[in-house]
C-alpha positions in Angstrom: 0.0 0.0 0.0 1.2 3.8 -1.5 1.7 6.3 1.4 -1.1 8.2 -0.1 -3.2 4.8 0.7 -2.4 5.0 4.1 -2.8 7.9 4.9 -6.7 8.3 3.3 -6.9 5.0 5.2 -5.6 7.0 8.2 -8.0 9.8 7.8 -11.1 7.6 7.2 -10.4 5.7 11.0 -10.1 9.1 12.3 -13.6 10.3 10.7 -15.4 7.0 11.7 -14.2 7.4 15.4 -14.8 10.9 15.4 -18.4 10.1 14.1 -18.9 7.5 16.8 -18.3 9.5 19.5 -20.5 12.3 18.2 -23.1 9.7 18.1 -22.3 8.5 21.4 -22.3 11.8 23.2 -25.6 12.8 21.7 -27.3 9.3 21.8 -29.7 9.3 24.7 -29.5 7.6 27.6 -31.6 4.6 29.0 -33.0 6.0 32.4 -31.8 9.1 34.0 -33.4 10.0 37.7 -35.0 13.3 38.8 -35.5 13.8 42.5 -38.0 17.1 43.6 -37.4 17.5 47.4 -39.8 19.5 49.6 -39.2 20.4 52.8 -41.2 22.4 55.6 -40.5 24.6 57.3 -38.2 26.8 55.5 -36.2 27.3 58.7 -34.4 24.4 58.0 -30.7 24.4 57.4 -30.3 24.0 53.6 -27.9 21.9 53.4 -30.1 19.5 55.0 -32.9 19.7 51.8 -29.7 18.9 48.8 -28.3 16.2 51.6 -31.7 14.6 51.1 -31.8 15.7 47.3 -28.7 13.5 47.1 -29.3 10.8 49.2 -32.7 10.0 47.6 -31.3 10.1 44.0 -28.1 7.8 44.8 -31.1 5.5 45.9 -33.2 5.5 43.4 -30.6 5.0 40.6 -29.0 2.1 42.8 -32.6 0.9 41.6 -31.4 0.0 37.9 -27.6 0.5 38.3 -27.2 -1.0 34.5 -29.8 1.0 32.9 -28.4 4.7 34.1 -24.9 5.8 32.4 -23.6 8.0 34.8 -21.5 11.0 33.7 -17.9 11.1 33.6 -18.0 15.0 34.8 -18.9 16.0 37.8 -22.9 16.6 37.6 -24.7 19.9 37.1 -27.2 20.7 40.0 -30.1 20.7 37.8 -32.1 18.4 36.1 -30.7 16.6 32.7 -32.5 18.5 29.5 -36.0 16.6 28.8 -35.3 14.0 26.1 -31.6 13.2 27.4 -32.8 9.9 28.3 -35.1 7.0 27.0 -37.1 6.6 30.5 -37.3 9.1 33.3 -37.7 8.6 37.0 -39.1 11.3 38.6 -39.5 11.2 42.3 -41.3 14.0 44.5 -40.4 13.7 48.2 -42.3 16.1 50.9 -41.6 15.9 54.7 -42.4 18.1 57.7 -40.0 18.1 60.4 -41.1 18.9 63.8 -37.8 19.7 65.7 -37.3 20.9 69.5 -35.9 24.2 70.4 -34.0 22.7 73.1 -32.0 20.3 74.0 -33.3 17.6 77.8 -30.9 15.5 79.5 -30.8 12.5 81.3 -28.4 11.4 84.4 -27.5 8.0 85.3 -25.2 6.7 87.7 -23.4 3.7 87.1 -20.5 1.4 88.0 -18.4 -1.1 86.4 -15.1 -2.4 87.5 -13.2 0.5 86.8 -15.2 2.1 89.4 -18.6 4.7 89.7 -18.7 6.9 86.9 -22.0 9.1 85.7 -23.8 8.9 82.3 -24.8 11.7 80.7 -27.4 11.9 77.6 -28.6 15.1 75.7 -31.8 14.4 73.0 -33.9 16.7 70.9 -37.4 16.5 70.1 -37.8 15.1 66.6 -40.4 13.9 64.0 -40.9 13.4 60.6 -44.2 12.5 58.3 -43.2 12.4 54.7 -44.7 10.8 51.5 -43.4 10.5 48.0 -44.9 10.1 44.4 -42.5 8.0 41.6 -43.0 8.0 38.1 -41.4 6.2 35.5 -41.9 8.0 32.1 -41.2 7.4 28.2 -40.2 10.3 26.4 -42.7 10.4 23.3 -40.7 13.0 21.5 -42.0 16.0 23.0 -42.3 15.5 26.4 -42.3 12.8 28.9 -45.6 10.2 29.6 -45.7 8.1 32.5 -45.8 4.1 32.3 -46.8 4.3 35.8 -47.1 5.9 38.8 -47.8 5.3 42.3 -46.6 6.7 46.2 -48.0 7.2 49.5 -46.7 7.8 53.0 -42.7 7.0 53.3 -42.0 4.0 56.2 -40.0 5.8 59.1 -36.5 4.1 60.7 -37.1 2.6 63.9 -35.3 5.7 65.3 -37.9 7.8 64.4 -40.5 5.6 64.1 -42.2 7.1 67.8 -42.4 10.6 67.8 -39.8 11.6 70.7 -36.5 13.0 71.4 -33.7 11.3 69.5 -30.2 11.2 71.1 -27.9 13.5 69.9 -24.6 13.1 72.3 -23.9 11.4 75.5 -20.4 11.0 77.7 -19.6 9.5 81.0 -17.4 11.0 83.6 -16.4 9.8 87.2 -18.6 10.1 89.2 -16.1 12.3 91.9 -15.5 14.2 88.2 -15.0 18.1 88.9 -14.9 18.9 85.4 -16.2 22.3 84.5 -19.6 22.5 82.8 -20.1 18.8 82.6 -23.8 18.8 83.0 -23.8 21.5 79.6 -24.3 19.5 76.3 -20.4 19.9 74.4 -23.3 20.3 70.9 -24.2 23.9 70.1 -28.0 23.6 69.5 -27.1 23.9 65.7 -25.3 20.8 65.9 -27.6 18.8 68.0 -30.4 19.8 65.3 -28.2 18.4 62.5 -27.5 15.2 64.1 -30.9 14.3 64.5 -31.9 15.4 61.2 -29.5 13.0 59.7 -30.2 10.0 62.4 -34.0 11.0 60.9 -32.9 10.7 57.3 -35.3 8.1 55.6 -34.6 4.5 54.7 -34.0 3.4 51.0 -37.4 3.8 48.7 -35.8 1.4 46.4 -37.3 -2.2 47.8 -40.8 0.2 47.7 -40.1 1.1 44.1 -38.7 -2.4 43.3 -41.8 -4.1 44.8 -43.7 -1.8 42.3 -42.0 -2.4 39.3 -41.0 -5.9 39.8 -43.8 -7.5 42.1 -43.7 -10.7 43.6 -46.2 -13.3 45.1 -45.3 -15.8 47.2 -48.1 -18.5 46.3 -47.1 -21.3 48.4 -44.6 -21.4 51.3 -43.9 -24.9 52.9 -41.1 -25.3 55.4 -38.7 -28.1 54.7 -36.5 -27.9 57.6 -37.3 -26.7 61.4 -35.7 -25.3 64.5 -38.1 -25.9 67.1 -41.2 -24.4 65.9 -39.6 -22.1 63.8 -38.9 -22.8 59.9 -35.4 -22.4 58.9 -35.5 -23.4 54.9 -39.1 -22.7 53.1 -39.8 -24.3 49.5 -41.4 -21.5 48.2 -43.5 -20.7 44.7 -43.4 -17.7 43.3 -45.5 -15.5 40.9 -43.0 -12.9 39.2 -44.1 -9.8 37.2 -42.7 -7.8 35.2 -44.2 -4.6 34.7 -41.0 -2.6 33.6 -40.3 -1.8 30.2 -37.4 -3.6 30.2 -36.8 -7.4 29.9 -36.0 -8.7 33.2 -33.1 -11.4 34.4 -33.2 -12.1 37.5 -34.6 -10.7 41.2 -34.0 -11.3 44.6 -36.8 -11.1 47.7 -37.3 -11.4 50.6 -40.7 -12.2 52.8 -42.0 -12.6 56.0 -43.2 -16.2 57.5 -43.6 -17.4 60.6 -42.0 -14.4 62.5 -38.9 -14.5 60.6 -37.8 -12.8 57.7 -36.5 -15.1 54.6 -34.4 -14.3 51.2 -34.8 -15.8 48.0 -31.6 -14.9 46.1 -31.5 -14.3 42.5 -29.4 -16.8 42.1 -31.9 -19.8 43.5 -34.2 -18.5 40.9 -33.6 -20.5 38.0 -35.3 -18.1 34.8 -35.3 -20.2 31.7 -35.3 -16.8 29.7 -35.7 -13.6 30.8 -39.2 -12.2 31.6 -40.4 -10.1 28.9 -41.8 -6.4 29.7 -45.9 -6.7 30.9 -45.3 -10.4 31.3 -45.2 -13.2 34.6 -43.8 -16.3 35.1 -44.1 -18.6 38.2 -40.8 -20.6 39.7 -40.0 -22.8 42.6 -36.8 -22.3 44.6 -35.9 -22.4 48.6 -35.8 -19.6 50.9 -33.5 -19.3 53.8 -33.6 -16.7 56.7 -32.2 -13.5 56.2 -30.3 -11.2 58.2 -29.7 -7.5 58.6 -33.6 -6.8 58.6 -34.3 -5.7 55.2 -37.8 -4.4 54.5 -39.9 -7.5 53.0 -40.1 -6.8 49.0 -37.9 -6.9 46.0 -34.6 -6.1 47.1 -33.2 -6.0 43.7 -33.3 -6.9 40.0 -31.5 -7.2 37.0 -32.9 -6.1 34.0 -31.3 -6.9 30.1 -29.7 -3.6 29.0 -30.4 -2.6 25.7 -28.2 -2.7 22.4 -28.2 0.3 20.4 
């Protein structure tokens, strides 16, 4: 091959890589996430509303982490332009925060083998009702329609479930301790406030949204191997639906029986072929009890990604 040759050749590579990337940047995305957060009242510190902002929109997109292509540069604040994405998730969050205006404290005296010491506790009032609205969308070419929608009143930690003051510091001192100001919380009120606005930071919406997108029904739950009275292994049939728009893989669950909580992991789930989008399929597998108290529901899924 001529020089010249080479070079055209040369030039042509560089054109048709050129031209990919174009068609890459500009190509739109799968799924992209939009996360509305309202808060009340406005007194709040407002780092505490984009703190939520964040946390709420790093949990929703752990939802589909295949179908979301996440940005190389650091993201813009905003929300992406409408169209930049295949599917939208939009999530509206709204909570009202009832916090105290002062701190209470609690005294306890104590002993242990290093001798009497005295326990000190300072809380703050706190509660929190919030509820939330998801909706996945399709962009039609002009704007985005949902596929569905639904919402209602988000589950509170077991911290917050009670209304009632949440700990924000505590110390112990001997109790023969002359130590200047030791019954005066260390926390300005400013800091108490933000430690029991993050302690009253929701759980993850995504076994919620999960169980929405992906439900499952357990039809028939027999145990197959016992602790006493309590079931440790369950053969379990399932009713899976897919009501995504996306084929669907795999999913793991988890459910209540008997008291205690059991998984079924995606990988007991043997799917012949994945589960096509508006369709359900019913599969046997064995559940085994599951720690770390996860919220009954689909816990996860894994959806075929699209080929361009």
């Amino acid at each position: 091959m001529t020089r010249a040759l080479w070079t055209n050749a040369l030039h042509t590579f560089c054109l048709v890589l050129i031209a990919s990337a174009a068609w890459a940047e500009d190509a739109p995305r799968e799924l992209d996430v939009v996360v509305t957060v309202k808060v009340s009242p406005a007194n709040l510190p407002p780092d505490y509303t984009e703190s939520l902002r964040s946390t709420l929109q790093s949990d929703m997109r752990s939802a589909f982490p295949r179908m979301i292509a996440f940005k190389a540069a650091v993201p813009s604040a905003g929300p992406d332009k409408d169209g930049a994405a295949k599917f939208r998730l939009f999530l509206d969050y709204a909570s009202v925060v009832t916090c105290g205006a002062q701190f209470t404290s609690k005294v306890e005296k104590a002993n242990n083998a290093g001798g009497n010491f005295t326990k000190r506790a300072w809380y703050l009032a706190f509660d929190q009702k919030a509820t939330f609205t998801a909706r996945l969308a399709k962009w039609s070419g002009t704007r985005y329609e949902d596929v569905m929608k639904f919402g209602g009143p988000v589950p509170q930690k077991k911290e917050t479930r009670e209304p009632g003051p949440l700990l924000v510091f505590q110390r112990s001192t001997p109790a023969n301790s002359n130590e200047k100001d030791a019954d005066v919380c260390p926390l300005s009120f400013e800091e108490g406030r933000s430690t029991a606005l993050q302690t009253g930071m929701p759980p993850s919406l995504r076994a919620i949204l999960l169980s929405k997108v992906v439900p499952v029904t357990v039809l028939k739950a027999a145990p197959t191997k016992m602790d006493g009275v309590k079931p440790v292994e369950m053969a379990v049939e399932l009713k899976i639906d897919n009501k995504s728009p996306w084929p669907l893989k795999s999913v793991t669950f988890t459910f209540v029986q008997g008291g205690i909580e059991f998984s079924v992991g995606s990988q007991d789930i043997a799917l012949t072929a994945p589960i096509a989008p508006g369709q359900a399929t019913t599969v046997k597998t064995i559940a085994k009890p599951q720690s770390g108290g996860l919220q009954p529901g689909t816990q996860s899924a894994e959806f075929v990604v699209p080929t361009p």
